[in-house]
Phi, psi and omega in degrees: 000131200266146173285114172292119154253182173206143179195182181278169198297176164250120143239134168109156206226027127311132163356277199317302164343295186297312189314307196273340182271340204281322195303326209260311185299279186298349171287331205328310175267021146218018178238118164270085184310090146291127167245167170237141180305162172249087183324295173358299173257028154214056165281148144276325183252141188280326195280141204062351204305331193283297191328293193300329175296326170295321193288299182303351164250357136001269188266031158230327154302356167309304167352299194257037180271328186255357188293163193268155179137190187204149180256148143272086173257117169242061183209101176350338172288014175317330176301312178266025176267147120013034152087297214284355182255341177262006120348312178234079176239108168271157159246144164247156190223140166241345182165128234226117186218074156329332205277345177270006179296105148307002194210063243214155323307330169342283233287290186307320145281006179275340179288311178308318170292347186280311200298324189307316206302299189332304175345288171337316197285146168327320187183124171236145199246130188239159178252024170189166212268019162307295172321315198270341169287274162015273216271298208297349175265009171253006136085056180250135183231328153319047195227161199202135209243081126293116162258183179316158173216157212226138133318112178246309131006266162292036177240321198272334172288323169278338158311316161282017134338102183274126177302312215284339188285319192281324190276353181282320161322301184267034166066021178266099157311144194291336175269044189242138173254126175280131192231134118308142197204017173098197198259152164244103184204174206273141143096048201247329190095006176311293202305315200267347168288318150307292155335306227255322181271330166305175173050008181262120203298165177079359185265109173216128152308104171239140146247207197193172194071193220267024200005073183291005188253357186066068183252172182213136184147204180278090184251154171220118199240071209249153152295177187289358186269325176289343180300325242246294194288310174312306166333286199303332161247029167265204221223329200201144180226132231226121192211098196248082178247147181299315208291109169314109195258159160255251171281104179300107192295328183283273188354317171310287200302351183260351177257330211256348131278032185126295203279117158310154189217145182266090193246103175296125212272087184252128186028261195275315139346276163324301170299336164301322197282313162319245196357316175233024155060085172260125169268180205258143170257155176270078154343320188261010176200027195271354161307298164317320170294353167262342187270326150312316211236008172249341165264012176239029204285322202274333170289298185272000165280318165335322195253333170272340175319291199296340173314295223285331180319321169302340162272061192274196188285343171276328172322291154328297188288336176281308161318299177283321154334302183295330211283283184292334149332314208288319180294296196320000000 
């Protein structure tokens, strides 16, 4: 007989997202995923947006205090679950960004209660060991380091991909070092990676995503197969972001197709960049610095490949497996 979770819809193509529809995906046969809508994201408008999403969500987590189950929660609203729900509760933290509060100056003390809260919960899961040093100085000791997990399967099948068809797809000439820079989205470091780099010959600045920054250049805002075929003819992946990130899924997904990478080593960030020997970039040289690190390319990927390799879908399904067996 498979066990109820309950956790928020995966809706949406962020990290935290991919993460949680992967969490539903490796579970499937022994978990019957209950969802609660995420309100949130589909306000238009961002200011306030968290405050409204608690008040409309409310009253069906009132809802699920006597339902029978164990929650998977990544959502502030942790806060109107109950003592006795947040008992059989993991919470996942993927990552702690003020800078992303929509409901400032509020939004910053409904997280200090949260963090006060986390005790409670059955177990809570960070996706870098950044995260989980974060919280034990918040005086959460219930944590457990799942990290992102990879389709390998599909990583190897995009690895097989002729390069030279995917870079003639995105207009990249064979002497052009294709860079990669993320998603161009606010506080990712794009803007700045673009700076340092337009107009330098042999060069192209490429992203992705919903580009909420307005960037103007090589942008691509693509499904996934084409996102997959993009990764596969760029050369070097270039990753300056402000924002405390937890695990950059692109940064993953960009050492694990190939491209040595320049990762500024910022929270969750950082522990990638340790972990598969990223060097750090130099603003005041990153043009040398990419043409360099696009002329080891095939030497320095090797090694971040075979690290990342180890987080595959058994890697994931088992960890969180032991994990809900333990709570349920």
């Amino acid at each position: 007989m498979r066990r109820i979770v309950y956790s928020m819809e995966p809706v949406g193509r962020t990290g935290g997202r991919v993460y949680l529809r992967m969490l539903h995906e490796a579970t499937v046969d022994d978990v019957e995923w209950r969802t609660v809508p995420d309100h949130k994201r589909t306000y238009r408008a961002r200011r306030w947006r968290k405050l409204r999403h608690l008040a409309q969500l409310a009253p069906t987590v009132r809802a699920l205090h006597s339902a029978p189950g164990i929650f998977v929660w990544d959502d502030i609203s942790l806060l109107i679950f109950t003592p006795e729900m947040r008992a059989r509760t993991m919470f996942l933290l993927h990552h702690y960004e003020p800078l992303q509060h929509d409901s400032a100056p509020v939004e910053a003390m409904l997280w200090e209660r949260l963090f006060r809260v986390l005790p409670q919960c059955a177990a809570v899961v960070c996706v870098s060991p950044y995260w989980a040093d974060f919280l034990r100085a918040r005086g959460v000791r219930n944590i457990r380091v799942i990290y992102n997990a990879f389709d390998m399967a599909e990583v190897e099948r995009a690895r097989g991909f002729d390069r030279a068809e995917c870079r003639a797809e995105f207009g990249l000439a064979p002497e052009t070092i294709g860079v990669y820079a993320g998603k161009a989205v606010h506080w990712k470091g794009t803007e700045e990676v673009t700076a340092a780099l337009t107009g330098v010959p042999g060069l192209r600045v490429i992203t992705s995503g919903s580009n909420t920054i307005g960037l103007d250049g090589a942008h691509y805002d693509v499904e996934r197969e084409r996102y997959l075929r993009l990764l596969r003819a760029c050369d070097v992946g270039v990753f300056l972001p402000r924002m405390q990130e937890g695990w950059s899924r692109c940064a993953a997904e960009a050492l694990l197709l190939g491209l040595p990478c320049l990762i500024r080593p910022i929270a969750g960030l950082g522990d990638l960049a340790a972990l598969t020997g990223q060097p750090t970039p130099d603003l005041d040289r990153l043009p040398a610095q990419v043409r360099e690190h696009a002329a080891a390319r095939r030497t320095e990927a090797k090694t971040a490949y075979e690290t990342l390799a180890r987080f595959d879908l058994n890697y994931f399904g088992n960890a969180w497996g032991d994990l809900l067996a333990q709570v349920a």
